[in-house]
N, C-alpha and C positions, 0 to 999 in steps of 0.2 A: 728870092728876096722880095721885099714888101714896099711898095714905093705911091702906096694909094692916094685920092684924096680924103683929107679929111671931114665930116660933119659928125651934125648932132653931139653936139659939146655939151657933155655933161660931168659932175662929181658931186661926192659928198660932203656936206655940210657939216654932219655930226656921225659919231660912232654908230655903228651894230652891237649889240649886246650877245655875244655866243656863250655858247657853252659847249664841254667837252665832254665825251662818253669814255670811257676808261682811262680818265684823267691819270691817277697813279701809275700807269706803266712808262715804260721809255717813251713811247711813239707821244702818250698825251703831256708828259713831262715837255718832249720839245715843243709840242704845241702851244704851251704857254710860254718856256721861251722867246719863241720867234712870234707868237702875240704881246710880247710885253710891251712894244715900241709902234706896233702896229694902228697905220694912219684911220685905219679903219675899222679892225673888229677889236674891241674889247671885253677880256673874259670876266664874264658873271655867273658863270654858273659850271661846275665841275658834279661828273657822276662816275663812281665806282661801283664793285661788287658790295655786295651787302658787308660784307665784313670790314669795308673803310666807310659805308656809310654813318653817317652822326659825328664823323669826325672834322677837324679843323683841317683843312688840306696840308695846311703844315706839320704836322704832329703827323699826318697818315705817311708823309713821304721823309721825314726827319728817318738821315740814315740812309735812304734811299734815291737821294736827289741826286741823280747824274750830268746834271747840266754845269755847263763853265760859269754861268751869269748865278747870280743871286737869287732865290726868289723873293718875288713882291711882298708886302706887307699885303696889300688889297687882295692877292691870289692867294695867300698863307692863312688868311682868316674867312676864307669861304667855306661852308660845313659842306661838305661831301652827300650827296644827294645817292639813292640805291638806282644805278643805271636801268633799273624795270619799272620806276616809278615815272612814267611821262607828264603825269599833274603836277610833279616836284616843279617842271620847269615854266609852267605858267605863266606869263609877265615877267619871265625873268631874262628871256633871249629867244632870238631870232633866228637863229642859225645853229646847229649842233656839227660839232665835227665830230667822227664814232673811230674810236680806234680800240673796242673792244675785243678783250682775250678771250673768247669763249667759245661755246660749241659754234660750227658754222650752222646749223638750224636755229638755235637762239638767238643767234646775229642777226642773221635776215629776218626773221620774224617781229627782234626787238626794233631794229633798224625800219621798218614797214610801219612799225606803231609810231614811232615817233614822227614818221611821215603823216600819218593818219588825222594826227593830232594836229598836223600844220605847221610840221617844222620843216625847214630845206636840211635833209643829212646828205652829210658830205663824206662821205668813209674811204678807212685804207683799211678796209677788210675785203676778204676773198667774196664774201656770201652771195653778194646781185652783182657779181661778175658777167656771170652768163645768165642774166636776168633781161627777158626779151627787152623789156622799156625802161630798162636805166643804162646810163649812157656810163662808158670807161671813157675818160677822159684825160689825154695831157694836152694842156694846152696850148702847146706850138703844136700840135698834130693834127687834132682834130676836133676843133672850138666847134662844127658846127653838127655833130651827135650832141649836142646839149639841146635843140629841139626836141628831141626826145621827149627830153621833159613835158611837153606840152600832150605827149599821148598817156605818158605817162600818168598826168593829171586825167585827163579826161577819162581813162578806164578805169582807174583806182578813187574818182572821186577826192583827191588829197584835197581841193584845195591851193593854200599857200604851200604846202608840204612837198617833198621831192626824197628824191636821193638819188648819188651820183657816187660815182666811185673814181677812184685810181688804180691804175695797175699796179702788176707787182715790182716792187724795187728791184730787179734784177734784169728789167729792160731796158730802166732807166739810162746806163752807162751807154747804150748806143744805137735805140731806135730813133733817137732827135736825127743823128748821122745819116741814118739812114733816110729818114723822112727829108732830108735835105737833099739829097741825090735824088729822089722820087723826083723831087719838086722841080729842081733841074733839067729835071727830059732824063733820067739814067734809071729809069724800072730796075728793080733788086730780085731776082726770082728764086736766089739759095742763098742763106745764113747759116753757117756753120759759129758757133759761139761757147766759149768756155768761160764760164764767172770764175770770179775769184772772189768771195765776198764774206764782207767783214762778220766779227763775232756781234757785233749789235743789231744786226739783222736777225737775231735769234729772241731778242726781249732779254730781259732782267730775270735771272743770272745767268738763262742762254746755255752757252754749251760749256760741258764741266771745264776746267782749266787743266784737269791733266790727260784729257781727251783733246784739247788743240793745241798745250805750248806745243813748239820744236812736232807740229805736227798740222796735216791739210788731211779734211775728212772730205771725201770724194765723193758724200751722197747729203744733200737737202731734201727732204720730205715732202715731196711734189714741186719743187722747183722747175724742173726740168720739165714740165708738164706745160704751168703757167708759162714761160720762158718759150715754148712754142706753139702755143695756144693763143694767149692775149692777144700779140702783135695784128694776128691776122683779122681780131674784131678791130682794132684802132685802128687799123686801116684800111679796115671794110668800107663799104657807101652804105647811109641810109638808102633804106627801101620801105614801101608802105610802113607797116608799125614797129621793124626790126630795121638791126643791122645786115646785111650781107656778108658775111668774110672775106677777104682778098683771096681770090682763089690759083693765083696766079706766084705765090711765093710759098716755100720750103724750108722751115727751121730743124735743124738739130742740133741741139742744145747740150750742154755735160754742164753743172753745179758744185761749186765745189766750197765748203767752210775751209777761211787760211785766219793765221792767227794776228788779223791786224783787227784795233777795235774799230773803223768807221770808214766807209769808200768801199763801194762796190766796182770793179775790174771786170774787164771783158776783153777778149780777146779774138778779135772779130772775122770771119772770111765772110766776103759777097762774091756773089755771079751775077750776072747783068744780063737781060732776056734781050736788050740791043747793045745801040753803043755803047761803047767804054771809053769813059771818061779818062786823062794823063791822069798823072799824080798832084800835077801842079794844079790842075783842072779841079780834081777833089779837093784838094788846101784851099783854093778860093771858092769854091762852095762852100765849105764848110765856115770858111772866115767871115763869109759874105751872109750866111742866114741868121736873117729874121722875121718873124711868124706875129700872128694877132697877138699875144700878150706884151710884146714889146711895142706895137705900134699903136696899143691901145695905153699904155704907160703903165699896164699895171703894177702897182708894190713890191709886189715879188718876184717880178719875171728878170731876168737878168738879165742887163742890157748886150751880152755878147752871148747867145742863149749855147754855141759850139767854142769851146777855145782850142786853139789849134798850138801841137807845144814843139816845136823846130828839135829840140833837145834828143840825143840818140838814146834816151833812157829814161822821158817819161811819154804820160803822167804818172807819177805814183802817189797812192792815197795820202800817206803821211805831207807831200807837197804842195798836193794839187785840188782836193778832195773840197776844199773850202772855195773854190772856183765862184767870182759871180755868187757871193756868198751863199756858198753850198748847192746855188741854183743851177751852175752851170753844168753842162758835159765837156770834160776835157779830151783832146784826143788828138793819139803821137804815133809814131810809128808805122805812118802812113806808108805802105810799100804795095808792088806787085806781087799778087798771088802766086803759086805755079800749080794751085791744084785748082782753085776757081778765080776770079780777076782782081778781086783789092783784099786789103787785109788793112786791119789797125787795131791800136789799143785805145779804148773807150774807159771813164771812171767817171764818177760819180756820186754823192752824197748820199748813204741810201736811206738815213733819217732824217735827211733835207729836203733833195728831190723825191727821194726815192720812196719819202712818206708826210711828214707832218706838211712842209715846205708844199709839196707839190698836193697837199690837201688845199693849203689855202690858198694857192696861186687859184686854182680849181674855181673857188669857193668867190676870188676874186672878177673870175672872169665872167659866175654866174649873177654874179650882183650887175657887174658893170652890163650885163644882155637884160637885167631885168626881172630874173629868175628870183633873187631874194632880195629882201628890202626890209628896211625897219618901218614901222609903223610912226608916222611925222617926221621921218627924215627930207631932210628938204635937198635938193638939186641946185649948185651953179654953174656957171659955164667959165670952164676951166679944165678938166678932161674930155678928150674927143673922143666920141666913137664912132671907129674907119666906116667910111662906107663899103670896104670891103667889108667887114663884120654884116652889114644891114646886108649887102645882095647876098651874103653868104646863107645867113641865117633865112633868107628868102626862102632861097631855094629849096633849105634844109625843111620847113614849113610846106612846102608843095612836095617835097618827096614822101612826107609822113602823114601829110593829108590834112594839115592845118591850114585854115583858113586867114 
């Protein structure tokens, strides 16, 4: 738990102007969304594939709009820009968020251009995953791999430009847990983990309908890879101009598509390389944590970032999934292992947290360190930032060789 003092009191005055990169699919659909009401970034600028470009954003997704809210008048008459054109965005925004469908070399290539150019990209693609100097970030885990950025400028010459990524949504449901027993004094050194996850994690129109009613497909197409791969960079240490891996932990993973449209499901085993925690021990960890995006206030972070559910039968998606409005991780079923030491059920949003949502938590916690900014945005004092944030980021500065 986080119980800092706080300085250096700062927020914003006036909006960021962003834009989105495969605005049209589900993942940038939510992104405007969950930007409609948003204290701080407002959308100006949307890009697709050439075949929605010249169009009215409205007209490109009429038919196709899968969100509950309406969309805006101001985001329906924005003309669709061709995602390869980086001088479309000009003076038109400050921040890109990329949640492009396409080859994973055209990703990271187009994703690097637009860094090039002087944008901060913020993506929920695979492509600079394992990309030495861009930083995978969730923000209660590990706020201070966003130094990165700073080597990352310097080698690549960006400039104001960056890119950052998120993981895959299929960690979401119960690395925070985890990362909260670390924090604790309770090292995790085996995960054993089975998803259960929803048909929205697959995109628009995703997986046939007579391929998952009354039916669970047992294989995701590299899931199971990312799923024990990721964790161990996000919870690596900086080192000179990389990360390190956590070498000291063990995933194996199974993926599995079931037929619910939204909430990712986990069903969790740990081992513990020391002590072990009771049950009641874990419940109050988990009740009890919170991390830099809540102690920093940001927009998106959810003020109970773990919800703990007493109930002998959840959480389940359809109940619980909208936690901390979609931000949070719920998790029940808290019991003693008999093949390694705890066991629970973890879920999750996985087009909230588990992607657009946990894009701009991201995206938020890069602004409030420094990382983006609008051009005459002006500062008053009114949001703090922890001076754990400042020794954090110190240190993170001296491990990667900034000065």
């Amino acid at each position: 738990m986080l119980s800092r003092p706080m300085e250096h009191s700062y927020s914003f005055s006036m909006r960021i102007d962003v834009g989105i990169l495969g605005a049209t699919g589900m993942v940038g659909q939510r992104y405007i969304s969950l930007l409609a009401k948003h204290p701080w970034y407002r959308v100006a600028f949307v890009a697709a594939s050439p075949a929605s470009a010249g169009k009215r954003y409205g007209d490109a997704v009429t038919g196709r709009w899968r969100m509950h809210d309406t969309l805006s008048p101001e985001v329906a008459n924005l003309v669709i820009a061709d995602a390869a054109d980086v001088g479309a965005a000009r003076g038109r925004c400050s921040l890109v968020f990329s949640c492009l469908e396409m080859g994973k070399d055209e990703v990271a290539a187009l994703e690097l251009a637009w860094a090039a150019a002087g944008h901060p990209v913020v993506s929920n693609s695979s492509a600079h995953r394992w990309t030495e100097d861009v930083p995978m970030i969730i923000p209660e885990i590990n706020h201070a791999h966003a130094s990165l950025i700073e080597t990352q400028r310097r080698n690549r010459g960006f400039g104001s430009g960056l890119v950052a990524v998120k993981p895959n949504c299929s960690l979401q449901s119960w690395i925070t847990p985890v990362e909260a027993l670390r924090e604790a004094g309770f090292p995790v050194n085996r995960i054993m983990v089975t998803t259960f996850q929803a048909a929205s994690g697959a995109g628009f129109p995703g997986v046939p309908s007579l391929d998952l009613i009354d039916n669970i497909i047992p294989l995701i197409g590299g899931e199971e890879e990312k799923t024990e791969r990721e964790p161990l960079r996000i919870l690596g240490r900086l080192q000179g101009e990389g990360i390190t891996l956590e070498p000291n932990l063990v995933i194996s993973a199974s993926c599995n598509r079931v037929p619910v449209t939204d909430g990712h499901g986990a069903a969790v085993s740990l081992g513990f390389s020391g002590p072990k925690p009771s049950m009641e021990e874990v419940k109050r960890i988990f009740q009890g944590f919170r991390a830099l995006p809540q102690e920093m206030g940001l927009p998106s972070a959810p003020a109970q970032p773990i919800v703990v559910r007493e109930e002998i039968d959840r959480p389940q998606p359809a109940r619980d999934r909208d936690a901390g409005g979609g931000m949070a991780v719920s998790v029940g079923r808290i019991r003693e292992c008999p093949l390694l030491d705890l066991r629970f059920f973890g879920m999750s949003h996985n087009t909230i947290r588990g992607a657009a949502g946990g894009g701009i938590l991201t995206a938020e916690l890069l602004t409030k360190l420094g990382y983006i900014a609008e051009s005459g945005a002006t500062w008053t004092a009114e949001l703090s930032l922890p001076a754990s944030a400042i020794a954090s980021m110190a240190r993170a500065r001296e491990l990667v060789g900034c000065s």
